[in-house]
Steps between C-alpha positions, in 0.01 A plus 500: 500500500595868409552760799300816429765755355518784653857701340561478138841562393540600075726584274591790312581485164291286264264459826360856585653670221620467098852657601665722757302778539148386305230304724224315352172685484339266731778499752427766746149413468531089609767642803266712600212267485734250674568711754159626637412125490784508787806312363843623544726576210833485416701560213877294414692640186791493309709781452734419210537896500553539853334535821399867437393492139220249630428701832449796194279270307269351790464891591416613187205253447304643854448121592721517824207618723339134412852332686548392785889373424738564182824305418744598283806330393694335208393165603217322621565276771284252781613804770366773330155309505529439821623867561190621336276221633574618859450826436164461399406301829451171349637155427596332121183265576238821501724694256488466117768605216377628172801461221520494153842264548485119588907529584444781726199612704308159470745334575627656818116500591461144414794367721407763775129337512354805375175516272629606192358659170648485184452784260502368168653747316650496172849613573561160741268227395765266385599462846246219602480341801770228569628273792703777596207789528160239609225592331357857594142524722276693224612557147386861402465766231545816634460604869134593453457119516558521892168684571369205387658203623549718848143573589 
């Protein structure tokens, strides 16, 4: 049986938004949705730019009033989860990660017994689920499919 979720960790790029500083239209709308129905959010990204470009990009978008916790690095690893997870109160069993990438976000959220969500995006659907990843908890399109499934 699945614990109730009750923190949602996502992604940036390919996840809220189409690039660094460009959300989806429907992101600020699901985060917000997602947080009056209580949940706490957190974001994990990637800064291949550095720390600060990212910090520039987050702010420029206006969604860092929906956050509870934001992690920035140049790698994703199990600690920053955890980081993050604590952070936002919880544990990985009532927290879920929402990634575009099998060999990164799903997979740390798969081995940490989080719920996980795979965003099937275009840029990383070769990378499958394997052995190495486990299969994600919900396969999705876009992040509007967690109103759904989250109800």
């Amino acid at each position: 049986m699945k614990e109730r979720i009750e923190a949602i960790i996502f992604d940036w790029v390919e996840t809220l938004s189409d690039g660094s500083r460009s959300l989806y239209p429907y992101s600020t709308i699901v985060l917000g949705e997602l947080r009056n129905r209580g949940y706490k959010l957190g974001l994990i990204s990637l800064a291949g730019h550095g720390n600060s470009k990212r910090e520039e990009d987050i702010e420029t978008t206006g969604i860092k009033p929906y956050l509870d916790s934001i992690m920035i690095d140049n790698v994703k690893t199990p600690e920053m989860y955890l980081r993050c997870i604590k952070e936002l109160n919880a544990n990985p069993k009532t927290t879920a990660i929402v990634d575009d990438r099998m060999l990164r976000g799903i997979k740390i959220g798969n081995h940490l017994g989080c719920q996980t969500f795979w965003v099937m995006g275009k840029k990383y659907i070769h990378e499958t689920p394997n052995e190495e990843t486990g299969e994600p908890t919900y396969r999705i399109n876009s992040i509007k499919d967690l109103l759904e499934i989250l109800k």
